[in-house]
Each structure stands twice: as structure tokens, then as C-alpha cells.
VOFI-792702 format. One line per field, with one value per residue (C-alpha): z negated, x negated, y; residue in three letters; residue number from 1; chain. Coordinates in Angstrom, 3 decimals. Layout:
REM VOFI-792702
pz: c(Z|...)
px: c(X|...)
py: c(Y|...)
r: c(ALA|...)
k: c(NUM|...)
c: c(A|...)
END
This chain:
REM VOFI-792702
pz: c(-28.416|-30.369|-29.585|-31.670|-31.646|-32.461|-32.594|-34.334|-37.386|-37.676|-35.049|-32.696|-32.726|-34.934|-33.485|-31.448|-28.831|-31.316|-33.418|-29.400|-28.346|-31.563|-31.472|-27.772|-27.914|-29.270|-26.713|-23.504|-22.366|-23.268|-22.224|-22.067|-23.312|-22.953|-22.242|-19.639|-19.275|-21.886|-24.340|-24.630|-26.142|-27.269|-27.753|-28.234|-28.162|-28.458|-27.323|-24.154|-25.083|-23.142|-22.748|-21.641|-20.637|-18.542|-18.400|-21.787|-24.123|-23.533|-20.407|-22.187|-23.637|-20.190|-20.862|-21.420|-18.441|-18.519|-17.889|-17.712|-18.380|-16.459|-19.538|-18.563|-16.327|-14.010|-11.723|-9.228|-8.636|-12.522|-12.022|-9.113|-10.971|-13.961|-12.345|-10.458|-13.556|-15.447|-12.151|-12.043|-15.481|-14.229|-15.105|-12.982|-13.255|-9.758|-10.589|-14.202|-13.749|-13.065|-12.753|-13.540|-10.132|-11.973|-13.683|-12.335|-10.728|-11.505|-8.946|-8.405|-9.024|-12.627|-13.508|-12.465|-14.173|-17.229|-17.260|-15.816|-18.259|-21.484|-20.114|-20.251|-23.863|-25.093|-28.676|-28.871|-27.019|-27.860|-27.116|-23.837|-22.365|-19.297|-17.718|-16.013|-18.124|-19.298|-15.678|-14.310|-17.557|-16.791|-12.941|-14.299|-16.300|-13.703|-11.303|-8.775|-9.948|-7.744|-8.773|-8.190|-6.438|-3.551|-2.752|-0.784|2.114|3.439|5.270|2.000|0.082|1.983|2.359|-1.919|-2.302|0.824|-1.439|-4.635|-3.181|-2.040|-5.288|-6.952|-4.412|-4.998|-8.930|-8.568|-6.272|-8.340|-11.664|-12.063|-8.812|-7.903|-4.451|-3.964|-2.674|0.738|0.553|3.050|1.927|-1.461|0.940|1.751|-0.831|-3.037|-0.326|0.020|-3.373|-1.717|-1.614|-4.800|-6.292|-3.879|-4.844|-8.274|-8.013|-10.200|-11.943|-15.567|-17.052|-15.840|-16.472|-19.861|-21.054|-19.185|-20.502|-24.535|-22.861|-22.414|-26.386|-24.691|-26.938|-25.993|-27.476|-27.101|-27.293|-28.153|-27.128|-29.060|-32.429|-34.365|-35.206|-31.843|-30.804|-28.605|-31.033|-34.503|-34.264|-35.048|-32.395|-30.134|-31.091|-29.723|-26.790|-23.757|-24.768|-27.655|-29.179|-32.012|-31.809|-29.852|-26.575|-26.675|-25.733|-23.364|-21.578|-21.443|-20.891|-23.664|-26.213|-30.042|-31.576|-29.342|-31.695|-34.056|-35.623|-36.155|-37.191|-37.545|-37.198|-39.334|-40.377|-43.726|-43.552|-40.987|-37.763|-35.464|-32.061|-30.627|-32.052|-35.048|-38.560|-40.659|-44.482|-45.511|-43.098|-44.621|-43.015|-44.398|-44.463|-46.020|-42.934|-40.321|-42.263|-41.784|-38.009|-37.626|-39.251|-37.899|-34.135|-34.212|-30.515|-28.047|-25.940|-23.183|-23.494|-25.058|-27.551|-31.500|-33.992|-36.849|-39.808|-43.780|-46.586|-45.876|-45.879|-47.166|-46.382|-42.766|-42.808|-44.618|-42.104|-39.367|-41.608|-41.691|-38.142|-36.876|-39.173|-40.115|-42.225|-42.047|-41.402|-39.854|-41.737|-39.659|-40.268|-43.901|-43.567|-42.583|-46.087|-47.402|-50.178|-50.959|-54.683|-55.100|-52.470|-52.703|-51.219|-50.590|-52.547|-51.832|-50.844|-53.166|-51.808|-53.294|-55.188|-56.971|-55.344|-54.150|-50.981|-50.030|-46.314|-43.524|-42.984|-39.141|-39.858|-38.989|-41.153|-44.136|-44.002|-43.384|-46.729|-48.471|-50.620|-50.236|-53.844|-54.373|-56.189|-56.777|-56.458|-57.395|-54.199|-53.280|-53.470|-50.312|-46.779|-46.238|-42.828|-43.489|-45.432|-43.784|-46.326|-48.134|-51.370|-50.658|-50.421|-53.277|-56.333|-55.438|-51.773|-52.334|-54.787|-52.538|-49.864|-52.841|-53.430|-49.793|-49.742|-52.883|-51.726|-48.168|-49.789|-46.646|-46.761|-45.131|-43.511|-41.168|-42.590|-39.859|-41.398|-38.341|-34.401|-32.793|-32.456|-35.078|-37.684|-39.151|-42.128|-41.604|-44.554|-42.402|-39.851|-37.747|-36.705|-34.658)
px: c(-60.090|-59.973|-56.958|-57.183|-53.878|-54.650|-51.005|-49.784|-47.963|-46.103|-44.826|-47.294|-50.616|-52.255|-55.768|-55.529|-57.661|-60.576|-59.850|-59.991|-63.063|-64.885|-63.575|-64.306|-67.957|-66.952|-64.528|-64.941|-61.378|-59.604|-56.050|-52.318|-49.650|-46.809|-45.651|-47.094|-48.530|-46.690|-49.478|-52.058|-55.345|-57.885|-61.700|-64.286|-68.021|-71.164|-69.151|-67.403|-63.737|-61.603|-57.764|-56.687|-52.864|-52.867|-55.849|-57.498|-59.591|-62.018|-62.932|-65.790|-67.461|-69.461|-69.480|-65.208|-63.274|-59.418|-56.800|-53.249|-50.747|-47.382|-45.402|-46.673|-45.456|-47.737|-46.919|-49.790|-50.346|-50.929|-53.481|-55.514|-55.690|-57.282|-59.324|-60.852|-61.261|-63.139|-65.162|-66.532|-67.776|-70.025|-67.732|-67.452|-63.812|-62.635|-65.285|-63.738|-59.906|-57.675|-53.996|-51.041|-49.434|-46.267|-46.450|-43.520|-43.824|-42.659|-40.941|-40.354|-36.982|-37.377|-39.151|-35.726|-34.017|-35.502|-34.798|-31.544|-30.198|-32.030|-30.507|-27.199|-27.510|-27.737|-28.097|-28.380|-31.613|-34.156|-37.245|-38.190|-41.693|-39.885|-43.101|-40.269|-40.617|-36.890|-35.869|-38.554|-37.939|-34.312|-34.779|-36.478|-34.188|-31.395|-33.325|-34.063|-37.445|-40.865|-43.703|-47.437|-47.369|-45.543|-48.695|-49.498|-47.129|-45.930|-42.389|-41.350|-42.340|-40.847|-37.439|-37.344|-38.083|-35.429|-32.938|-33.848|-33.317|-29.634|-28.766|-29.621|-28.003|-24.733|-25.713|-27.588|-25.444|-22.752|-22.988|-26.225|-25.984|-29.321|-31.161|-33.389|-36.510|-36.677|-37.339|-39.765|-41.754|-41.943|-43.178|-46.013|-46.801|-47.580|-48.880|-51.726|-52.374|-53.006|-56.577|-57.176|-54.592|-54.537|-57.999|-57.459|-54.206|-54.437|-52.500|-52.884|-51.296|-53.988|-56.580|-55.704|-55.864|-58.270|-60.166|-58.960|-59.326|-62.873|-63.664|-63.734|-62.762|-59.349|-58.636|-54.515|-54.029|-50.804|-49.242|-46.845|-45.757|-43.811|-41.566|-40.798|-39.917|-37.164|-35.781|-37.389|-37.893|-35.797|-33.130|-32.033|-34.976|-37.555|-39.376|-38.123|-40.517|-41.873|-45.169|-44.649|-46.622|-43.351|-44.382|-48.181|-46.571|-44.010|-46.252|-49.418|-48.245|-49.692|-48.127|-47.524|-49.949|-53.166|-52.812|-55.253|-55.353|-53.327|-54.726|-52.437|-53.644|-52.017|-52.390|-53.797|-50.107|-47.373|-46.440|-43.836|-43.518|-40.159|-36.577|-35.337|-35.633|-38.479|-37.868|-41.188|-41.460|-43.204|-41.236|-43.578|-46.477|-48.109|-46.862|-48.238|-51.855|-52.136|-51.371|-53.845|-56.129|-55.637|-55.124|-51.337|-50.587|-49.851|-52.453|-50.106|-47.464|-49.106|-45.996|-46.782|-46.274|-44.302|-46.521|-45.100|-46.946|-47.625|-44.562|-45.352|-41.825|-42.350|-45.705|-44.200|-41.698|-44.541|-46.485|-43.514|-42.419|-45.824|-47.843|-50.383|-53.328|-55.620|-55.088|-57.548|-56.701|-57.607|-57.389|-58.265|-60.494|-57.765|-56.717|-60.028|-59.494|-55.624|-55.663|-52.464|-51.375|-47.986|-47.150|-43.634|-43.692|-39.943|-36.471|-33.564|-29.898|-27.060|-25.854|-29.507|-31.164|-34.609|-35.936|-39.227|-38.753|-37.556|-33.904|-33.596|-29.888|-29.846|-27.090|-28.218|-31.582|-30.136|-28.279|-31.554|-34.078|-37.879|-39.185|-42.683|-46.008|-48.705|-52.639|-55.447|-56.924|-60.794|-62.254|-64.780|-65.710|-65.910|-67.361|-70.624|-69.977|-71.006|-70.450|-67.366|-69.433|-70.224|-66.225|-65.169|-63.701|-60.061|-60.416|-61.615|-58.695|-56.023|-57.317|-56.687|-53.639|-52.357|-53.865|-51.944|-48.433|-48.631|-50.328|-53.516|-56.953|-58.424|-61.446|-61.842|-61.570|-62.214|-63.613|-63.063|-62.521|-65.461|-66.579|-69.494|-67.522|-66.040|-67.102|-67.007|-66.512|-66.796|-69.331|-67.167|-62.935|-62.463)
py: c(-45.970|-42.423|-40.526|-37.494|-34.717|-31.189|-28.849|-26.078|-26.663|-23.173|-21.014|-21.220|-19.053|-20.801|-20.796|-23.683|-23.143|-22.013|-25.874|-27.439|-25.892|-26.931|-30.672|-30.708|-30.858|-34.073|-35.698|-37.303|-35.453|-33.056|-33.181|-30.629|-32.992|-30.210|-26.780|-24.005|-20.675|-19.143|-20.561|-18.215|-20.057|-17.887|-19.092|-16.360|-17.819|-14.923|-12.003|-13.555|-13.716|-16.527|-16.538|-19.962|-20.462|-23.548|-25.218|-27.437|-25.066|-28.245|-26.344|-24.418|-27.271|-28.986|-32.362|-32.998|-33.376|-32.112|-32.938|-31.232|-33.968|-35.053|-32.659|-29.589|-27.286|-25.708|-22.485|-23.201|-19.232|-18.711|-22.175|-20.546|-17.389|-19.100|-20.905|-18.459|-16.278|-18.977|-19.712|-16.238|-16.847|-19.472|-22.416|-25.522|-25.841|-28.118|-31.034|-31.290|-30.466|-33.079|-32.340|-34.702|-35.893|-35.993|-32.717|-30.532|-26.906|-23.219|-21.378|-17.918|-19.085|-20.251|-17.097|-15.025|-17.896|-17.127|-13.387|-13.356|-15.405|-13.640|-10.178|-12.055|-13.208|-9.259|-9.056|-12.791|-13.168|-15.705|-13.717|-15.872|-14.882|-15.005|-17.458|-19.982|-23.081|-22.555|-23.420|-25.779|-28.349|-27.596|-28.657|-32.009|-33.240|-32.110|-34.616|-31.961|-30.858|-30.373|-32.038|-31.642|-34.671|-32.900|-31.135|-34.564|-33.133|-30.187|-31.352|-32.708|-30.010|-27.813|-29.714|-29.666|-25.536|-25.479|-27.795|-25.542|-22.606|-23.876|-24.432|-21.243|-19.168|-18.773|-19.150|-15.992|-14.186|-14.477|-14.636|-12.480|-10.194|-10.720|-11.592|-14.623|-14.520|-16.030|-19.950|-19.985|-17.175|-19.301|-22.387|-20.484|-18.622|-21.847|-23.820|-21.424|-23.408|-26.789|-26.892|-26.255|-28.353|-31.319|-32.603|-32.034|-34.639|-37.977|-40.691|-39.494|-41.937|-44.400|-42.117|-41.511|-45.781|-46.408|-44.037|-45.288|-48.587|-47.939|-46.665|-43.026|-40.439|-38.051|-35.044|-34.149|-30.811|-28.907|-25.600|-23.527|-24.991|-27.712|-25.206|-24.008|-28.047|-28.517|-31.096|-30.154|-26.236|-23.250|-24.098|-21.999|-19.909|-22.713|-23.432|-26.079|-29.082|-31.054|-29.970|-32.389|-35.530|-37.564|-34.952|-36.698|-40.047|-38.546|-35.621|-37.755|-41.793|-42.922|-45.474|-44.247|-46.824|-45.017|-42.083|-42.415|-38.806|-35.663|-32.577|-29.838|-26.369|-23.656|-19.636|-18.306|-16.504|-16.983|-15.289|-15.471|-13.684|-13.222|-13.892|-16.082|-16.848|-16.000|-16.557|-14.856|-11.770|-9.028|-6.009|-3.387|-1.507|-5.209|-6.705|-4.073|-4.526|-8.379|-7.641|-4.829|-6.985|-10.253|-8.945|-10.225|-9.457|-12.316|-13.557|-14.283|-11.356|-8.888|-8.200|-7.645|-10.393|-10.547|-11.341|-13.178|-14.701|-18.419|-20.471|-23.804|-25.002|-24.672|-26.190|-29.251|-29.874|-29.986|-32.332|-34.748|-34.878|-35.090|-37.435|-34.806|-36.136|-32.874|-29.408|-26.785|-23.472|-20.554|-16.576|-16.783|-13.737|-11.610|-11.973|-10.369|-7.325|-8.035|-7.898|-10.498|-13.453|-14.832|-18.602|-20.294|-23.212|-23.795|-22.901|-22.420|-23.063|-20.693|-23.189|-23.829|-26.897|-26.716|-27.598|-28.725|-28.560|-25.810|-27.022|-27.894|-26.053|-22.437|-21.841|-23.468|-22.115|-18.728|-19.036|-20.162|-17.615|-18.181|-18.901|-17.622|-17.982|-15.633|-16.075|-13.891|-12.594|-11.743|-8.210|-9.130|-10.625|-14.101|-13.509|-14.761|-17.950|-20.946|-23.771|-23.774|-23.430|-20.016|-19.232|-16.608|-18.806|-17.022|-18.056|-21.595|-21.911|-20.720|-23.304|-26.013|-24.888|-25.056|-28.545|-29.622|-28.072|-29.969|-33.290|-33.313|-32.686|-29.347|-30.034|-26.900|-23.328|-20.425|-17.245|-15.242|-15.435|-16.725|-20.199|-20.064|-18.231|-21.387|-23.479|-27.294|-29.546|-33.360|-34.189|-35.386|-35.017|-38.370)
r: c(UNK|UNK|UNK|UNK|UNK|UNK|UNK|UNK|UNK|UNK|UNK|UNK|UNK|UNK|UNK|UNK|UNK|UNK|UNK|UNK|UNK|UNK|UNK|UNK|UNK|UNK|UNK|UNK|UNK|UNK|UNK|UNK|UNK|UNK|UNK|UNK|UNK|UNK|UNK|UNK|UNK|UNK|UNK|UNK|UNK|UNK|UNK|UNK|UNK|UNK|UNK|UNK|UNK|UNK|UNK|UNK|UNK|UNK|UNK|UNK|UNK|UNK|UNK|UNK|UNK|UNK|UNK|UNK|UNK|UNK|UNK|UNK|UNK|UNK|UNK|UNK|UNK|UNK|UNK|UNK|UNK|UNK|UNK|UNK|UNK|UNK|UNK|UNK|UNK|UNK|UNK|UNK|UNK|UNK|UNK|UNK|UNK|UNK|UNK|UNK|UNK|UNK|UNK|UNK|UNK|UNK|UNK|UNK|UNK|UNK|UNK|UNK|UNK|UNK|UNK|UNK|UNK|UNK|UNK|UNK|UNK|UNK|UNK|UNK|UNK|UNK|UNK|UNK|UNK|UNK|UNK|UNK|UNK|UNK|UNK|UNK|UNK|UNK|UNK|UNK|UNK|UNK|UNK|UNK|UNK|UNK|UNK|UNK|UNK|UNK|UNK|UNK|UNK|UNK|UNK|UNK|UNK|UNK|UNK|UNK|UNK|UNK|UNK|UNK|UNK|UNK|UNK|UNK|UNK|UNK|UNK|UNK|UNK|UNK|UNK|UNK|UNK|UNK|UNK|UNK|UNK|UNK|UNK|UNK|UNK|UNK|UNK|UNK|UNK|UNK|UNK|UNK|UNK|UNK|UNK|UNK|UNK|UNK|UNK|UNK|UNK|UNK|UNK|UNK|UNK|UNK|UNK|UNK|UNK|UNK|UNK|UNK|UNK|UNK|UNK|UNK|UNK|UNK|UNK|UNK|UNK|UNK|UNK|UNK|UNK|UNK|UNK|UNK|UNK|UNK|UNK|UNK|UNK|UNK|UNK|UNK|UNK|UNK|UNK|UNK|UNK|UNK|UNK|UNK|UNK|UNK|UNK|UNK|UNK|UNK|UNK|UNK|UNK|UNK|UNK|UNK|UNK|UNK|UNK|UNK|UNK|UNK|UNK|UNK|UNK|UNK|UNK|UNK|UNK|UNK|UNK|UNK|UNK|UNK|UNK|UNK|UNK|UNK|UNK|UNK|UNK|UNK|UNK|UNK|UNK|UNK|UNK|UNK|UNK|UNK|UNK|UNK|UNK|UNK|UNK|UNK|UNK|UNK|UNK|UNK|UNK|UNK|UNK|UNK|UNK|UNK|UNK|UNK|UNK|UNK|UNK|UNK|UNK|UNK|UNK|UNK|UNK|UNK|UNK|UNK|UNK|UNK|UNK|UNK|UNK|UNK|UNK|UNK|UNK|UNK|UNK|UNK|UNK|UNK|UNK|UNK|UNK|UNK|UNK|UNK|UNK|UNK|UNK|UNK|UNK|UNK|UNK|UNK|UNK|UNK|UNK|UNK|UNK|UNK|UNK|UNK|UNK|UNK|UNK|UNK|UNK|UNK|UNK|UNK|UNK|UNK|UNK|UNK|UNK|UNK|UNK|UNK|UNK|UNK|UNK|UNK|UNK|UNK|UNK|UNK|UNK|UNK|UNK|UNK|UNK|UNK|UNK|UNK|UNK|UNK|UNK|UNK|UNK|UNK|UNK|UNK|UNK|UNK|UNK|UNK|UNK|UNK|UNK|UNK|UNK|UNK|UNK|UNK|UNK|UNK|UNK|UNK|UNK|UNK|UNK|UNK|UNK|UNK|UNK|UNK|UNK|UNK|UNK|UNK|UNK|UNK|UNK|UNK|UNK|UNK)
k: c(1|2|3|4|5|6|7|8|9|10|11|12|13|14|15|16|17|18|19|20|21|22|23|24|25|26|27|28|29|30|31|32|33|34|35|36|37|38|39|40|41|42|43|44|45|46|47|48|49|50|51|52|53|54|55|56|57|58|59|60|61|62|63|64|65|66|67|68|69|70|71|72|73|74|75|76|77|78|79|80|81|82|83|84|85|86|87|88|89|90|91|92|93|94|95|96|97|98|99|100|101|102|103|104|105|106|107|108|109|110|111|112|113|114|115|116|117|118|119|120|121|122|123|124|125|126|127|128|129|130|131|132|133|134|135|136|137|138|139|140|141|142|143|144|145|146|147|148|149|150|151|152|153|154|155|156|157|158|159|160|161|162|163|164|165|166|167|168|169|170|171|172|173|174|175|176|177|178|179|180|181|182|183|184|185|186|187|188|189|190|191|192|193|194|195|196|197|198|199|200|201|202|203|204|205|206|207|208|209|210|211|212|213|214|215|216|217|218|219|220|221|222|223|224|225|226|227|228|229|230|231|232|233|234|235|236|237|238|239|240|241|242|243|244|245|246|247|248|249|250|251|252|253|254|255|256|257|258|259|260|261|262|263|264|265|266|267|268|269|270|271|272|273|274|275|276|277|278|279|280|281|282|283|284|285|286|287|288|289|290|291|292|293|294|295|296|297|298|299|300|301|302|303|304|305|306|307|308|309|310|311|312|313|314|315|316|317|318|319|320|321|322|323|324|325|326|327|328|329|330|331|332|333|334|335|336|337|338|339|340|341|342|343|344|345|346|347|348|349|350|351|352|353|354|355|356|357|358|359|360|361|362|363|364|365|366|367|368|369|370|371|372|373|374|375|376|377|378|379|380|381|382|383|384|385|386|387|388|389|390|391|392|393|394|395|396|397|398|399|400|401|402|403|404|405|406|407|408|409|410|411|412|413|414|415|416|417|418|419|420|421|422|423|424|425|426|427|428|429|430)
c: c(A|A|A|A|A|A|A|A|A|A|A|A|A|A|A|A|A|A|A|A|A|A|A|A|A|A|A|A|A|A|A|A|A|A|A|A|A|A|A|A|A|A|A|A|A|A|A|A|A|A|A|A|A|A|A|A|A|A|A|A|A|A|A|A|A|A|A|A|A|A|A|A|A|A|A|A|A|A|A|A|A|A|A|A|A|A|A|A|A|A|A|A|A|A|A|A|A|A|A|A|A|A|A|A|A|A|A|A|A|A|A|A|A|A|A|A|A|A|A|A|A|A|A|A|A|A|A|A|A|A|A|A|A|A|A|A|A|A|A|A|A|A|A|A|A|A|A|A|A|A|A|A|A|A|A|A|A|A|A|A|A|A|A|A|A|A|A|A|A|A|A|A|A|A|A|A|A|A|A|A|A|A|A|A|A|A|A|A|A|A|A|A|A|A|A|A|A|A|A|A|A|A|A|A|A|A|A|A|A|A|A|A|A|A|A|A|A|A|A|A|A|A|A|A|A|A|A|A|A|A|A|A|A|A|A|A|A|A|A|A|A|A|A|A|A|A|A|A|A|A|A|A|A|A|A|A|A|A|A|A|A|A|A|A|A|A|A|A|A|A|A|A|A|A|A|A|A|A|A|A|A|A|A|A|A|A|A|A|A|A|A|A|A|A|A|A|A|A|A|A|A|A|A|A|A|A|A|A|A|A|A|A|A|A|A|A|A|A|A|A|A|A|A|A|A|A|A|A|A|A|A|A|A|A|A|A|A|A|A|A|A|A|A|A|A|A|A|A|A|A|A|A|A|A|A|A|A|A|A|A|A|A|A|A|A|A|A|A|A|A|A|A|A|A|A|A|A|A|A|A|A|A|A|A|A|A|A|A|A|A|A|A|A|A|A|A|A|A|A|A|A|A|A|A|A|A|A|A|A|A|A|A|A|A|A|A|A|A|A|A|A|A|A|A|A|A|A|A|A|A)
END
């Protein structure tokens, strides 16, 4: 009963979907334990380029089914979209999609939510991408959420947007002066969704065990970052669920002791998109070359990353909360031709200690200076290496030194963005 976790162990962007779609040819399903369309999952295989923001990177790999799990949160017109995209591709999508009947819904409403309340914040924003999930996670733990489930019936549907829409009125009217959109046009507009979604409609939790039950092989897979956690991350500066290894239990049904594996997927560097802390943000013309180079522009939004030298610190803090044993390191190409790599090893406080981990404190870490070590770099590509022997001796030694400061084994390195540019150093990842 393999239960295998792949996340992101920085800020999210890690190269997650890539590390999914390559695991996937091993798994019997591949399942969304949290989050919504604000991930952006990027697999490129040959020259077709994918974008996945809902539905398991699994998708491309024919013989996994998927499964998006009771903790995400689906907008069902983003879903039809992205199905229909991937369709056109000549993907079978509706015979291996399975959505969580208890998975709860985006509105229109949670999408102005979102906005509305970012304008409000000013200067203090936290660099939402304004997608709804703010609202829709807020609505389920308010008890007044919509769930897939609904889908089953119209009346009741409807009677639930007509509810929601009563509450947000006078919220919207006024405190941010702005006009709802008509709660039956919202009826309709997402019940145009039904046949799609209807269908699709299953009790994950059962699915999920049974499946373990059964010595099939599940693949959990992440969105966003440890350090974005709800609970763990850079709070406020975070998203609205738990992408640390606690959301697989909670967004998928599953008990702790089923997880049998956690590989963490992390950066060559760091990146960030959005607002909050970065201790090792390169604010230069260094910076602006690693996201030229590395494509650092979000696969969802669109906006431009904000690229630093690989924090360790962070990485460790991921490691801890989350059980990682092995790490996938991704985008080490993009540090091809830099003459000199620098690595946090640790944090220093102002009154001298050293810490080995990303204080969950904003003030503290605030207060604390990155401390730094310097590698040789490599004066070449590494495009075409396919066995890790072939690696530069700087590059392989930088990957040993990222697998001595965390303390876990890195058995995936990815020398560029498609699927076959990526050297594999086990067999096997369940």
C-alpha cells in the first residue's frame, strides 16, 4: 500500500508538475490533496508544453487515473476549461478524472472576495492571485460552503448560491462599494457545468484505501509550497491551505501511517512570487539573469518572480515539518556559466546565535542576516548529461553539498524543462 507525497519544499514553483509526471508513469493514481487553480504545473514532453492548474500532472501519463481530493478547491468554469484544453490535445480526460464529492466550489463571489479585500490592505498586500481560494476555504470553515457534491441537485444548489449570495450582499455593498453579480445568473452559469462534473463525482476517501488497500500505488501531489502553509509558511504572506504533509491526510482521507514516502521538490536557487520575506533575494542585475534564464514568470499569473541564492534555511524547515527523506533538485542548469555560487548555510540573530531553520516569526526572522558560503561554479551546459557521472565536478559537488546541509539523499536532478532532460540516480521512487 505505497503512498508516495511529492510537494514543494520552498516557495512554491519548484517543478512539481515535471517530478509528478515522471513518478506517474509509475502510479496507479495520481491524486490533488490541496489548494486550486492558482497552482500552475508545468510539464513539457517533445515540444508540447502543458500548464496544469487543477487537474493531477498524472493526467499525461495514460495508465494513472486522478483524482482531485476533498481539499481542493475547484471553480468548475476553470475545470471545464482545462479539460477541454487537454481534450483537444488528444487526452482522454472524463474516463480518468474523478472529482472529490466533498471538494468545495469557487464562486464568482470569492474571486471579488479576494480582490476587494487585497485593494483594501494597500501597502500591506499579500500578493493574492486573486483565483478565489481565499474566500471559498473561508466559506468552509464558516460552515456555509458549496460542495461538488451539490452538483447531485439543482433546487439545493440553487437554494446554497441563493443563501451565499445573501450573505455577501450587504458585505459588499457596504464596506467595498461594489455590486454583486446576480445569484441566479451564477446558478446557471455553473450549472452549465453539470455534465461534466456530475459523472466525474465520487467518494474519494473510499477510493483512495481501497485503492492502498488493494497494494495499488498513489502518488499525492502538492501545490504551492511548505513555505506558503497556512500553519508553517511565511504568515500572512501564505496561501489558505496546508501543502505540508498534515494537508495529505486532511485533503485526501487518508490516515498518517499510509504515507510511506515524501519527496520534497526544491530549486537550484530560490524564488518567490508575490509579497513577503525573502532573506536571499538577489535585487540585481544577478537576480534579473537567473530569471531570464530560468523562465521565472508564473505559470498561472503571468507575474515575474523574484529570484536569491538557495536558502538552505528555508529548505530545512520544509524538511522538518514534512518528513522529507529525498529531494528532487530541479533548475540546476539555469546555474550554468556563473563563475561563483553562494548557499545559506544559516541565519545569524543580532545578538549572534545561529539558526539552522527559517523562524516561523516574521519579526525575528526579519531581524536575522543570511550567512553565506561560496562554491566554485561550472564554465558549461549540463543539458546533455544523462547520468549524474557526466555532471561537471563543480556541479556534482554543489548537489553534495545541498545534500549534506539538509541531511537527505537527492535522487532526481533536472538539467532542464522537459521531461527527458533529467538525470535519474534510483530505478525506482516508490
Amino acid at each position: 500500500m505505497p503512498l508516495l507525497v511529492v510537494l514543494g519544499c520552498q516557495w512554491g514553483d519548484e517543478g512539481k508538475g515535471k517530478i509528478t509526471d515522471l513518478i506517474a508513469s509509475e502510479a496507479d493514481i495520481v491524486a490533488r490533496y490541496q489548494g486550486g487553480n492558482n497552482a500552475g504545473h508545468t510539464i513539457i514532453v517533445g515540444d508540447e508544453k502543458t500548464i496544469l492548474h487543477l487537474i493531477p500532472s498524472g493526467i499525461l501519463q495514460p495508465n494513472a487515473t486522478c483524482l482531485i481530493g476533498n481539499g481542493v478547491v475547484v471553480d468548475p468554469l476553470v475545470l471545464q476549461e482545462e479539460v477541454d484544453l487537454i481534450e483537444s490535445a488528444g487526452v482522454n480526460v472524463r474516463d480518468r478524472l474523478k472529482i472529490s464529492e466533498a471538494a468545495h466550489m469557487i464562486l464568482p463571489y470569492h474571486k471579488m472576495l479576494d480582490l476587494a479585500q487585497e485593494k483594501m490592505r494597500g501597502r500591506g498586500k499579500i500578493g493574492t492571485t486573486g483565483r478565489g481560494m481565499g474566500g471559498a476555504y473561508a466559506d468552509k470553515v464558516a460552515r456555509q460552503g458549496i460542495r461538488l457534491g451539490d452538483y447531485r441537485g439543482k433546487d439545493g444548489l440553487a437554494r446554497k448560491v441563493r443563501e451565499l449570495a445573501r450573505y455577501y450582499q450587504p458585505l459588499f455593498q457596504h464596506v467595498f462599494d461594489e455590486q454583486l453579480p446576480d445569484a441566479e445568473e451564477v446558478i446557471e452559469q455553473i450549472w452549465q457545468i453539470e455534465p461534466l462534473i456530475r459523472p466525474m463525482l465520487c467518494d474519494s476517501v473510499s477510493c483512495i484505501n481501497d485503492a492502498l488497500a488493494e497494494g495499488k500505488r498513489v502518488l499525492a501531489e502538492g501545490a504551492q509550497g511548505v513555505l506558503l502553509d497556512i500553519d508553517f509558511g511565511t504568515y500572512p504572506f501564505v496561501t489558505s491551505s496546508n501543502p505540508s504533509t498534515g494537508g495529505v491526510c486532511t485533503g485526501l482521507g487518508v490516515p498518517p501511517r499510509a504515507i510511506t514516502r515524501v519527496m520534497g521538490v526544491v530549486k537550484a536557487y530560490t524564488t518567490r512570487v508575490g509579497e513577503g520575506p525573502f532573506p536571499t533575494e538577489l535585487d540585481n542585475a544577478l537576480g534579473e539573469k537567473l530569471r531570464a534564464d530560468g523562465g521565472e514568470f508564473g505559470a498561472t499569473t503571468g507575474r515575474p518572480r523574484r529570484c536569491g541564492w538557495f536558502d538552505a534555511c528555508v529548505v530545512r524547515r520544509a524538511v522538518q515539518v514534512c518528513g522529507v527523506e529525498h529531494v528532487a533538485l530541479t533548475k540546476l542548469d539555469v546555474l550554468d556559466g556563473l563563475e561563483e555560487i553562494q548557499i545559506c548555510t544559516h541565519y545569524e540573530t543580532p545578538d549572534g546565535r545561529k539558526l539552522e531553520r527559517m523562524p516561523l516569526d516574521l519579526t525575528q526572522l526579519e531581524a536575522c542576516r543570511p550567512v553565506f558560503e561560496t562554491l566554485p561554479g561550472w564554465q558549461t551546459s549540463i543539458a546533455d548529461c544523462t547520468e549524474y557521472r557526466e555532471l561537471p565536478g563543480p556541479a556534482q559537488a554543489y548537489v553534495t553539498r545541498i545534500e549534506q546541509l539538509l541531511g537527505v539523499h537527492i535522487p532526481i536532478v533536472s538539467v532542464g524543462a522537459k521531461r527527458k532532460l533529467t538525470i535519474l540516480r534510483q530505478a525506482s521512487f516508490f
